[in-house]
C-alpha positions as CSV (number, residue, x, y, z in Angstrom):
1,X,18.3,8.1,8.6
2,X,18.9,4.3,7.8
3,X,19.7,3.4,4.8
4,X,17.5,0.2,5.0
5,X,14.3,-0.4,3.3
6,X,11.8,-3.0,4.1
7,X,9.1,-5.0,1.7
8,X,5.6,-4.1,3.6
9,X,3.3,-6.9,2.9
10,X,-0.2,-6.0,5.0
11,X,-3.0,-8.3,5.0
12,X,-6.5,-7.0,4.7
13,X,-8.5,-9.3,6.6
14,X,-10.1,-7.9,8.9
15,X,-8.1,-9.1,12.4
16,X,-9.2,-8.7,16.2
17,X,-6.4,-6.7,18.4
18,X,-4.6,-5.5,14.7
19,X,-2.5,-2.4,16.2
20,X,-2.4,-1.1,12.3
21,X,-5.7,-1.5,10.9
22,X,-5.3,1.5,8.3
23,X,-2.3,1.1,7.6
24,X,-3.1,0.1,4.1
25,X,-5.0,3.0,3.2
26,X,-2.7,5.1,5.2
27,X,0.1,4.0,2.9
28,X,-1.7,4.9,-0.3
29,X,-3.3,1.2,-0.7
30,X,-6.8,0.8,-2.0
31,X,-6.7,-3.0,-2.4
32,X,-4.9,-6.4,-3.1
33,X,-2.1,-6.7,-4.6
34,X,-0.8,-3.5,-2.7
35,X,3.5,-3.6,-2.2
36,X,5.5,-0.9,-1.2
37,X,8.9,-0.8,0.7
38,X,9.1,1.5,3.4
39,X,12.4,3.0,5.0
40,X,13.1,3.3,8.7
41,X,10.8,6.3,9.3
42,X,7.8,4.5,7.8
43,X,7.6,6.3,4.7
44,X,6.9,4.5,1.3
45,X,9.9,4.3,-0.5
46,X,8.7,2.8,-3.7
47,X,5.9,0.5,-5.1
48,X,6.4,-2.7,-6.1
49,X,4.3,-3.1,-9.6
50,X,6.0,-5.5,-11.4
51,X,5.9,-9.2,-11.1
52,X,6.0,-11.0,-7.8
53,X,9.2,-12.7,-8.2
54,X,12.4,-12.5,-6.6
55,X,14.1,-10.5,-9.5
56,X,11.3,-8.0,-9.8
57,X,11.2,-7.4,-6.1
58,X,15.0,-6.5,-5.7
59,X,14.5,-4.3,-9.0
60,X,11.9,-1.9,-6.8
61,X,14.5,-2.4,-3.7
62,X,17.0,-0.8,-5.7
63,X,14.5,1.9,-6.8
64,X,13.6,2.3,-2.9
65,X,17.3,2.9,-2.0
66,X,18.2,5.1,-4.9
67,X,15.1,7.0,-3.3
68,X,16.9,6.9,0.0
69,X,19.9,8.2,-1.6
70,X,17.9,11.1,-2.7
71,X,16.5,11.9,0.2
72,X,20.0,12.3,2.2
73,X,21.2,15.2,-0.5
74,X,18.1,16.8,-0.2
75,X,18.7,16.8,3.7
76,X,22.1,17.9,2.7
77,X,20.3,21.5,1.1
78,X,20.5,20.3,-2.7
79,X,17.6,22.4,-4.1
80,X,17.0,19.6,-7.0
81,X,16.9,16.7,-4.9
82,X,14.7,18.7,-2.3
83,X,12.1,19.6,-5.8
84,X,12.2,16.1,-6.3
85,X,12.1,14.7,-2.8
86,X,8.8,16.5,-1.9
87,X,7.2,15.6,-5.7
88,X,7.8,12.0,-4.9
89,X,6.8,12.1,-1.1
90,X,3.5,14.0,-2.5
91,X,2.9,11.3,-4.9
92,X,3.4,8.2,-2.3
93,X,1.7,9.9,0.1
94,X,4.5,10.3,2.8
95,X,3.0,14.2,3.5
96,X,0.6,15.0,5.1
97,X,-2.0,18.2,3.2
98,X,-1.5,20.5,5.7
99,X,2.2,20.3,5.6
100,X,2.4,19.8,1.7
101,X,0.1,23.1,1.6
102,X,2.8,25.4,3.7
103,X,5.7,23.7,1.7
104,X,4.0,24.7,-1.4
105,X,3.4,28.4,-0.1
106,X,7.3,28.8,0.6
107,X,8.0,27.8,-2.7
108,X,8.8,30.6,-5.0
109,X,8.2,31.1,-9.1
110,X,6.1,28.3,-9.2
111,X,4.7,27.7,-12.4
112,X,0.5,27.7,-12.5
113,X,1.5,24.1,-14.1
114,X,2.6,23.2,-11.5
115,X,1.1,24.8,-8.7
116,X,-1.9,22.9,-10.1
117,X,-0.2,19.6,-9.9
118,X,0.7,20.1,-6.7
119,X,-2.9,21.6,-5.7
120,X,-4.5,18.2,-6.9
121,X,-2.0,16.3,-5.5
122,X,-2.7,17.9,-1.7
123,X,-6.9,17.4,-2.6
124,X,-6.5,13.9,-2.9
125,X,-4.0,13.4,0.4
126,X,-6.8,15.8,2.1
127,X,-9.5,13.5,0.8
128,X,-7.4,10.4,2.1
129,X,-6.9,11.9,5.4
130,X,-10.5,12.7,6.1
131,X,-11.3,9.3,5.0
132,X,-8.7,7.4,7.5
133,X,-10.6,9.9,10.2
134,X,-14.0,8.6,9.3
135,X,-12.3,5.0,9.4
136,X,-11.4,5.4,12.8
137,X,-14.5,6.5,14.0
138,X,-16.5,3.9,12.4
139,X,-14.2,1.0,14.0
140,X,-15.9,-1.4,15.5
141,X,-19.3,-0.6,14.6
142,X,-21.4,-3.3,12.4
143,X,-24.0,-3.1,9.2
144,X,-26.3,-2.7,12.2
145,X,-25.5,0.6,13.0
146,X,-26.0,1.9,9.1
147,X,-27.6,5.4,10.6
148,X,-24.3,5.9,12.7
149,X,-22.3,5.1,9.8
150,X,-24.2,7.5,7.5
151,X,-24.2,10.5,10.4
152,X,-20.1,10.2,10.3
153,X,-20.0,10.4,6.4
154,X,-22.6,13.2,6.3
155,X,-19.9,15.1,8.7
156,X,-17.4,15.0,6.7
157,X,-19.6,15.2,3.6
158,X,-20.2,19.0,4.8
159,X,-16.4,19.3,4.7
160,X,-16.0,18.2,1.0
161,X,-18.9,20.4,0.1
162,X,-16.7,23.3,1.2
163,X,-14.0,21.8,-1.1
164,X,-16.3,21.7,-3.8
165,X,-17.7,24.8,-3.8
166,X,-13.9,26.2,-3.5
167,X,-13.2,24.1,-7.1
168,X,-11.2,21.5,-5.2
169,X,-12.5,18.3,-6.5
170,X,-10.5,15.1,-6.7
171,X,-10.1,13.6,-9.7
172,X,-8.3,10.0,-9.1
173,X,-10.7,6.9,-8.3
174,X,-9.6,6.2,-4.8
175,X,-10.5,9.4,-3.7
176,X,-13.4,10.9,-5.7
177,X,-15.3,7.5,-4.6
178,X,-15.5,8.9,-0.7
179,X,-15.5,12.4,-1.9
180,X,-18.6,11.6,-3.8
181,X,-20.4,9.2,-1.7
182,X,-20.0,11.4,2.1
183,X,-21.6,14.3,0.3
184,X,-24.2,12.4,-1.1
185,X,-25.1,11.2,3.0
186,X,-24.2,15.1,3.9
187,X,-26.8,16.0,0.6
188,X,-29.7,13.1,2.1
189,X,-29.4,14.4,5.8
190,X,-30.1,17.4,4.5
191,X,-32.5,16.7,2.1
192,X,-30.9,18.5,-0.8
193,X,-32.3,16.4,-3.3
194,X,-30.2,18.9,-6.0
195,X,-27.0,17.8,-4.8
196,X,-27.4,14.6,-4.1
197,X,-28.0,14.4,-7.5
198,X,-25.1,16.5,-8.9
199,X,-22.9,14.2,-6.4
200,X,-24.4,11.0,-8.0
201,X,-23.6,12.0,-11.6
202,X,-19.3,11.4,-11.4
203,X,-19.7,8.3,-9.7
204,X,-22.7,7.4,-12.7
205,X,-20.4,8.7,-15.0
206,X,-17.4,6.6,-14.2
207,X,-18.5,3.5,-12.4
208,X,-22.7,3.0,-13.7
209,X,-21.6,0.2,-16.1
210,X,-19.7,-1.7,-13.7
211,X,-22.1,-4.6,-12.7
212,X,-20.7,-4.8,-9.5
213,X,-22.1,-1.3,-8.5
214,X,-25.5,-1.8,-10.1
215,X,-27.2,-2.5,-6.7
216,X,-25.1,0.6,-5.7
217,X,-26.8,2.9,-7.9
218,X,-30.0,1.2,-7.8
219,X,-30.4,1.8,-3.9
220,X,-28.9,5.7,-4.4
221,X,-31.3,6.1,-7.3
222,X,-34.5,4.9,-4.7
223,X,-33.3,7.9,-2.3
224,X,-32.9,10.5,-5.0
225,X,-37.1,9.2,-5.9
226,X,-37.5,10.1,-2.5
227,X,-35.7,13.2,-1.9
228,X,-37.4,14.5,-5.3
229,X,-40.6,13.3,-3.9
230,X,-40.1,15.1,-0.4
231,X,-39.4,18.7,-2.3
232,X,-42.8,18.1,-4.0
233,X,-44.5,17.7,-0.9
């Protein structure tokens, strides 16, 4: 592995021909200002959260490289840095849930602390990873084609049913927004007026007094009327 890490700056903007048009929410990003340093394999190093000045920006290099560091004694069978290694790849997103899940299985005397941490850590890469798939299936097409938008979300809606019904619900913002939202199209195809309602209730609960998402609400309220008024009929 190099030992060189590189400041990622990625521009959301929506460009024509972008070869990486995800690779901000593949990287962990949710919106501007996201910086992170990535070493040779791709993999976030370390986030940059500090001021954007010169100083603050070597400060997280160093914190990048230290990371590297890390990462070669774990490669070299320290049991520590290999604890820490996968704690810090969990957290910056640099596993994916299906391999975190069979590192976590291997792992022996695990607290229920910390099997717990690690649990919600894997829902919320899970989340991201069904959300980057809906992404990519949804490239290209336009406000136009709402109804195909809302079939795609309704399909993986069914999926995060399953995770709730199994207690695996994600708890940070970034990802309890699509959790929420795709079972609420999943809950309207179906016209489950019941759980479109119990979907609505988190995102009410967290974001209703934002008055950026009161047109939000006010258009999932009008299809809640109607899916109450449809289980009347």
């Amino acid at each position: 592995m190099s030992d060189k890490v590189v400041l990622m700056l990625h521009v959301t903007t929506h460009v024509d021909g972008d070869k990486d048009p995800d690779l901000l929410s593949e990287k962990g990003g949710g919106g501007f200002p996201f910086l992170v340093f990535l070493d040779a394999e791709g993999r976030v190093a370390a986030q940059h959260k500090g001021p954007r000045t010169a100083e603050a920006f070597l400060g997280t290099m160093e914190t990048a490289t230290a990371f590297g560091e890390l990462r070669k004694k774990a490669e070299g069978g320290d049991a520590a840095a290999q604890t820490e290694v996968f704690e810090k790849d969990l957290g910056m997103g640099n596993i994916s849930s299906k391999d975190g899940r069979a590192a976590v299985e291997k792992m022996k005397d695990l607290s229920e602390e910390k099997k717990a941490d690690y649990d919600g850590k894997l829902i919320g890469i899970e989340v991201k990873e069904t959300v980057s798939e809906v992404s990519k299936k949804t490239k290209g097409l336009t406000p136009d084609d709402k109804p195909a938008i809302k079939k795609i979300q309704a399909e993986s809606g069914r999926k995060f049913i399953e995770m709730k019904k199994a207690g695996r619900i994600p708890t940070g913002d970034q990802e309890m927004q699509p959790f929420w939202i795709f079972i609420m199209e999943a809950a309207e195809e179906a016209k489950d007026a019941a759980l479109y309602e119990e979907a609505l209730a988190p995102l009410k609960e967290k974001f209703g007094q934002s008055p950026q998402a009161k047109k939000f609400f006010a258009e999932r309220d009008e299809t809640l009327a109607k899916l109450k008024a449809l289980k009347k009929e």
